[in-house]
N, C-alpha and C positions, 0 to 999 in steps of 0.2 A: 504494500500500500504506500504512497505517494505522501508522504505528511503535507498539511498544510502548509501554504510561505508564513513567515510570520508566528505561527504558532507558539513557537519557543522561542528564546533569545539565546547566541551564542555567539558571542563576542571573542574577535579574533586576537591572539595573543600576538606580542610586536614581533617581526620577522618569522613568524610562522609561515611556512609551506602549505599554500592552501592544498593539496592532496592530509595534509595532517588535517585543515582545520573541516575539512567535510567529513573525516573518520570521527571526530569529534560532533559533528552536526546528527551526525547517523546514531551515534552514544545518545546522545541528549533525548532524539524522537525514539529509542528503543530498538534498534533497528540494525539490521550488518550494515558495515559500508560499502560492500559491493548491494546489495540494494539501492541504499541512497543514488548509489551512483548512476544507476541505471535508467535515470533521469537525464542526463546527459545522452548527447550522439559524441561513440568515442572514434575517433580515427585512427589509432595503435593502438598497441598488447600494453598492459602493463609491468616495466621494469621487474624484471627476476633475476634473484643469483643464480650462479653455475647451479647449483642443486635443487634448484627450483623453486625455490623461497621467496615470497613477495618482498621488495626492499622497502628497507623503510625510510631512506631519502629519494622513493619516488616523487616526483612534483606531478601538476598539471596548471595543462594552459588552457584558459576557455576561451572563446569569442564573447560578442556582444551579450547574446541571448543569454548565453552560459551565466556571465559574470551578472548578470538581472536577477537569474534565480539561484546564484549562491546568496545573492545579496538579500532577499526574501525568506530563503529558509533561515537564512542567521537572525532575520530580524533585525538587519544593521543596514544603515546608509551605506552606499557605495564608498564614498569619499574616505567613510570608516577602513573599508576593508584596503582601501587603494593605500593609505598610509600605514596599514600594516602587517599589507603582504608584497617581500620582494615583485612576486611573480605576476602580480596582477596587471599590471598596464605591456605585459609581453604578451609581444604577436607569434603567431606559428603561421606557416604556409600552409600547413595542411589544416586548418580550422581557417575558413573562409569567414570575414570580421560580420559577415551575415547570415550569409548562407538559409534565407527563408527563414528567422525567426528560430530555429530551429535551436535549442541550448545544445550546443559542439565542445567537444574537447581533445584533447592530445595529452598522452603522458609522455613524460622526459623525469631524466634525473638530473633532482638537483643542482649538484653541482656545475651542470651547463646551464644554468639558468642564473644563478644569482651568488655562486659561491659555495664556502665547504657548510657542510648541511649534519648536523649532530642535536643531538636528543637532547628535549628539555627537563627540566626539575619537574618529576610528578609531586614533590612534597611542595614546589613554588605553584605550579598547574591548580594545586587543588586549593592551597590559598586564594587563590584568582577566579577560582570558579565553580569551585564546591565538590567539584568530582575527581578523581583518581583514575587519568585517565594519560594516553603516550602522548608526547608532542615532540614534534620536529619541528626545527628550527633552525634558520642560517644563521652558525655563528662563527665567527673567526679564531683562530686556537689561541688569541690570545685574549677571548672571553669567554671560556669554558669553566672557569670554577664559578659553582653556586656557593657563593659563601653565604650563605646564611643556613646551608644545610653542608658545608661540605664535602662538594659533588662533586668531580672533576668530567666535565659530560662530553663522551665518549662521541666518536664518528659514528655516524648515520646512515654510511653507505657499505659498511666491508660486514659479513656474514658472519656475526659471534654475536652471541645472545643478550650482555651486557648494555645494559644504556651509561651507565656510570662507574666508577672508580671513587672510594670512600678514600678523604683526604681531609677527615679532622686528626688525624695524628701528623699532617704533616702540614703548619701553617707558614713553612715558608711558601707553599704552592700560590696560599691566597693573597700574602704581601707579594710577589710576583705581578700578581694579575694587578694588583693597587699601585704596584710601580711601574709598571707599561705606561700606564696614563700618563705619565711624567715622562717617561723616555719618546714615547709618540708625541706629545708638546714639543724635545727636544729636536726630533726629527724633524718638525715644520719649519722651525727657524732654521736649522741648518740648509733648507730647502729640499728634503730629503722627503720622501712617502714614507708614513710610516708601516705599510704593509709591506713596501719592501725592504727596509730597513729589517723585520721581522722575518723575514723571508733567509734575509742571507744570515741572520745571526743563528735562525734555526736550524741551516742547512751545517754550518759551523757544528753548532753542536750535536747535534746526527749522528756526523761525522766521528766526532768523540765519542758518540755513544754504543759505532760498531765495532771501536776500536779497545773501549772499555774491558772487555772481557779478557785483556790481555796487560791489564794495569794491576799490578799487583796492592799500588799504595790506595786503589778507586775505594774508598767503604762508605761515602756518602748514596751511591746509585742503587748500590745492590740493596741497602735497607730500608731505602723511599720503596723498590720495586716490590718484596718482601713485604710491605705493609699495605699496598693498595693491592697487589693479591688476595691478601685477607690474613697475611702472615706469615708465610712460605708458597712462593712463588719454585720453589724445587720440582713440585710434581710435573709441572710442563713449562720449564723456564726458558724454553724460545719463545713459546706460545703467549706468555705473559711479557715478555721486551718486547712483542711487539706493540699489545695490547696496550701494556703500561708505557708504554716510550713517552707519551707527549707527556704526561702528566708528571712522571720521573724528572724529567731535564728541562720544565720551564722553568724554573726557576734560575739557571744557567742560562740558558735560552736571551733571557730581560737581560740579564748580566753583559752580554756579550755584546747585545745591542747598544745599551748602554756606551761601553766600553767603545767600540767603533764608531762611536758617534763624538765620542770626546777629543775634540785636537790635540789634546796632549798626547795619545795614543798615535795619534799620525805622526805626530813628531818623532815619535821614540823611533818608526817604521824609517823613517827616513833618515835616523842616525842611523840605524842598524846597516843601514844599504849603501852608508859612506858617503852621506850626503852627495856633493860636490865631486865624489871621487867612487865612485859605482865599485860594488864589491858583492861579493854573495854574502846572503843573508847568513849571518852565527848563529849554530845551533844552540848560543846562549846567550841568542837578544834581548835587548832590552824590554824590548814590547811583549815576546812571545814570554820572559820569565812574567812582566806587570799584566799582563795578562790571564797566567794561571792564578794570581796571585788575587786577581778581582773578582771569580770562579770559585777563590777560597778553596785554590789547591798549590801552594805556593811551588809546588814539583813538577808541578804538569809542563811549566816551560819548554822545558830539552824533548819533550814527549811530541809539541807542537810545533817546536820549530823543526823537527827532524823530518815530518810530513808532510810533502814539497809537492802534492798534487792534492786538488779541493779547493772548495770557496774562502777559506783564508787567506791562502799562497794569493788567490785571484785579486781578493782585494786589497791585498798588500802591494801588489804588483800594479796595480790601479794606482794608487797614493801614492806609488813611489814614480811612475809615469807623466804623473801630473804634474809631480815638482819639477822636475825636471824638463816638461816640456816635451814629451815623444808619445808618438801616436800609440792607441791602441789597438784593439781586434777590431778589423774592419766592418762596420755599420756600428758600432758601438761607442768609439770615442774611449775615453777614460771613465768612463759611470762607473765610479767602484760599487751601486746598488746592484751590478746586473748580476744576476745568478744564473748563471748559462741550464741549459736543459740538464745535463750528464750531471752536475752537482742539484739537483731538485732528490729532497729525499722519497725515496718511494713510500708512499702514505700508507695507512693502516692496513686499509680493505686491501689494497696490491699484493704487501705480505704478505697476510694471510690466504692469500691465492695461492701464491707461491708455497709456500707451505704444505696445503692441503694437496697441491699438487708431488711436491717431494715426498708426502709420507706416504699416497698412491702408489709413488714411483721411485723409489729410494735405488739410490747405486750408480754407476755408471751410465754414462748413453741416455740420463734423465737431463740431470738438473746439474747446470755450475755448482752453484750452490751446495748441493750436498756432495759434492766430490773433491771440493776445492776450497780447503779451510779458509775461515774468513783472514788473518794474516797475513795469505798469501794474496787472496784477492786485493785486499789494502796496497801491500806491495809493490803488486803492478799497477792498479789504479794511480798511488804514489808516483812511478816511474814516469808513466803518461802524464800525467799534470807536470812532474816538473820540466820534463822535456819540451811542453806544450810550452809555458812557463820561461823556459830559455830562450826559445826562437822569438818569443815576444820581443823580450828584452833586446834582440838585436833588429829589433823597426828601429829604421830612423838612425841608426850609426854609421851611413857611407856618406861620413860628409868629416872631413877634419884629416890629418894627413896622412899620407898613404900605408906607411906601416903601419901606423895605430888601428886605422880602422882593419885592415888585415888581419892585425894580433886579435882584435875583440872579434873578429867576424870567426877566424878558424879556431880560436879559442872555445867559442860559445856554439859552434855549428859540430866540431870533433865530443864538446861537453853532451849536447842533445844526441848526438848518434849513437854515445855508449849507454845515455838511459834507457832510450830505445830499443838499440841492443839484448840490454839487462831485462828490458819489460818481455822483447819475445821470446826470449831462451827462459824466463819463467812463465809461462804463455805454454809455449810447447811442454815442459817439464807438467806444468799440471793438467794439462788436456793426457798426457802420457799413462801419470799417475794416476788418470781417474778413469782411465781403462778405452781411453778414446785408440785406437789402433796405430800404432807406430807407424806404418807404412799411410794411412789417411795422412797424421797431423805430416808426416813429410811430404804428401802431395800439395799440401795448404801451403808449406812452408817451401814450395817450389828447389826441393833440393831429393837425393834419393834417402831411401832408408838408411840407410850406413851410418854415411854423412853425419844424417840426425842422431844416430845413435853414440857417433863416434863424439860428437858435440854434448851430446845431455851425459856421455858417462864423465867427459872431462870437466865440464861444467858441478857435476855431483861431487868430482874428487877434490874441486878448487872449493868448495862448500866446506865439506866435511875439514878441509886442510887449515 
């Protein structure tokens, strides 16, 4: 049965996904939401994971008609709903803005519609409107604690049952989200966005976070991780780094922002680099020790500076570009904000693909990942950026006299050759190791089997040596 418009009142929650606020419409008149729905003319399937599972940062777009009678069953003004649904003033092509009167719609996922889409507070939900009930919501990861319940609300899109992570034992999470406001102030003046500003401090720390597991002095991450588990995260402790990752490392995360947004921090970058007189960065710089030290890990320095591939290196290599006057990566300029694709961390729901896919598929001839320890991946990842990294740094040096630029051109051109080098002879050694077939990775590596084998044995004995 069809509820009346108007009947009931339901008032939409700010940045709510109107696909939530109709599940909530359908709550209210008693009702499933594939009923209510069916009020609409839909033109897609609605969004499912791999296993079949309805998602719950599906969205929907309606036309004209559509948006008439969401706006009747809520009992709300339009103008109400326009102000507090991303998605409402969005068009689709396949929902015609008429189409005869006809209420139309399309489903999409969230996140191509208005951003990262995660679950709201049912204990703030029922506050607000008397019932106990899911809401989804666009929020960005750096407004995900409900402080006033202690929530850390969890993504919307990736297939694990969880809406939230309990984070009143751990109130640095929620001074965090109290100190963004102030670093995002600091970003405007600086002229800087602060989502992207947010973007490369998080990618920054990611980075430390996959490398964590091989820090012996780390005991801050493992006992945040441990407590939003529920108290031991052992039983499935990949499964929970993933889970747990954002909430674990915001607080680091603001830190680091912070921190790169401070000119004295650029300063340090550009002594470390020899000012006036170019030099490779110390693996016991100033910036990379004030650094760990902001992080509240005054060790972490030499851990950071030693790691010459990532969004660090990038925007170090940025500031130190700029002072100096020399171009950067072409269509980019010097923007030390940009955070190239290959440094964007793979989000929750992606892991957890990957994941479910590896424990399907465990072994050889499946997955990098499970055959290729993550140290070694870092490694080469490492090799690749700094190599990336070195050919930068020689934009812009054939000008000044003829030896010099020589010296710096075959200096820094023989320097990138052996990282690269380095990065595919461990490249081949774990495609080897992980059972990929000697004679393929030598077809890949355009040489015969021999060759390769006579290279990875010498290669293993200058290791071990």
């Amino acid at each position: 049965m069809t509820p009346r418009p108007g009947l009931l009142s339901t008032v939409p929650l700010q940045r709510e996904t109107t696909s939530s606020l109709i599940c909530r419409i359908a709550s209210r008149y008693g009702l499933e939401a594939k009923a209510l729905r069916s009020c609409w003319k839909w033109h897609s399937h609605q969004p499912r994971h791999d296993g079949g599972g309805a998602r719950a940062d599906a969205e929907v777009l309606l036309n004209t008609a559509g948006r008439q009678l969401l706006g009747g069953l809520c009992g709300v003004e339009e103008d109400v709903l326009a102000r507090a649904l991303p998605s409402w003033g969005h068009q689709d092509a396949k929902v015609p803005a008429e189409e005869g009167g006809v209420p139309a719609a399309v489903w999409r996922t969230g996140g191509t519609v208005a951003g990262p889409v995660a679950f709201g507070c049912r204990l703030c939900t029922a506050r607000r409107t008397g019932t106990v009930v899911r809401v989804v919501r666009y929020s960005p990861l750096w407004s995900r604690v409900c402080v006033r319940h202690g929530r850390w609300l969890l993504d919307a899109d990736a297939d694990q049952p969880y809406e939230y992570l309990d984070v009143r034992c751990l109130p640095e999470v929620a001074a965090a989200q109290r100190r963004w406001v102030g670093v995002a102030r600091r970003a405007v003046r600086a002229g800087a966005q602060p989502e992207r500003v947010f973007a490369l401090a998080h990618a920054v720390v990611t980075r430390w976070w996959e490398q964590a597991l091989h820090w012996e002095r780390e005991k801050v991450w493992p006992r945040r991780l441990h407590q939003v588990a529920g108290g031991d995260a052992g039983g499935d402790l990949e499964w929970w780094r993933i889970v747990g990752r954002g909430a674990v490392v915001f607080p680091e995360v603001v830190a680091v922002a912070d921190a790169l947004l401070d000119p004295a921090m650029g300063e340090l970058v550009w002594v470390d680099s020899g000012a006036g007189q170019p030099r490779a960065l110390p693996v016991d710089g100033l910036f990379c020790r004030r650094l760990g030290e902001r992080v509240g890990r005054e060790w972490l320095g030499p851990l950071v500076a030693a790691d010459h591939g990532g969004p660090l290196i990038a925007w170090m290599g940025s500031v130190i570009r700029l002072r100096r006057g020399a171009g950067g990566p072409p269509g980019y300029d010097n923007d030390p904000w940009w955070l190239r694709r290959e440094y964007q961390p793979v989000t929750m729901a992606g892991q957890l693909r990957v994941l479910g896919k590896e424990k399907k598929a465990p072994g050889s001839g499946t997955m990098w990942r499970t055959v290729v320890p993550a140290e070694q991946r870092m490694r080469i990842g490492s090799l690749i950026g700094s190599a990336e990294e070195q050919l930068l740094q020689l934009r812009g040096v054939q000008s000044g006299p003829t030896a010099e630029v020589a010296r710096q051109l075959l200096q820094g051109l023989g320097h990138s050759a052996g990282l690269v080098e380095a990065a595919w002879k461990r490249t081949a050694v774990a495609a080897v190791n992980g059972g990929v077939p000697l004679e393929e990775v030598a077809r890949w590596a355009d040489m015969s089997p021999g060759t390769l084998r006579r290279m990875l044995t010498a290669g293993g004995q200058e290791e071990d040596g």
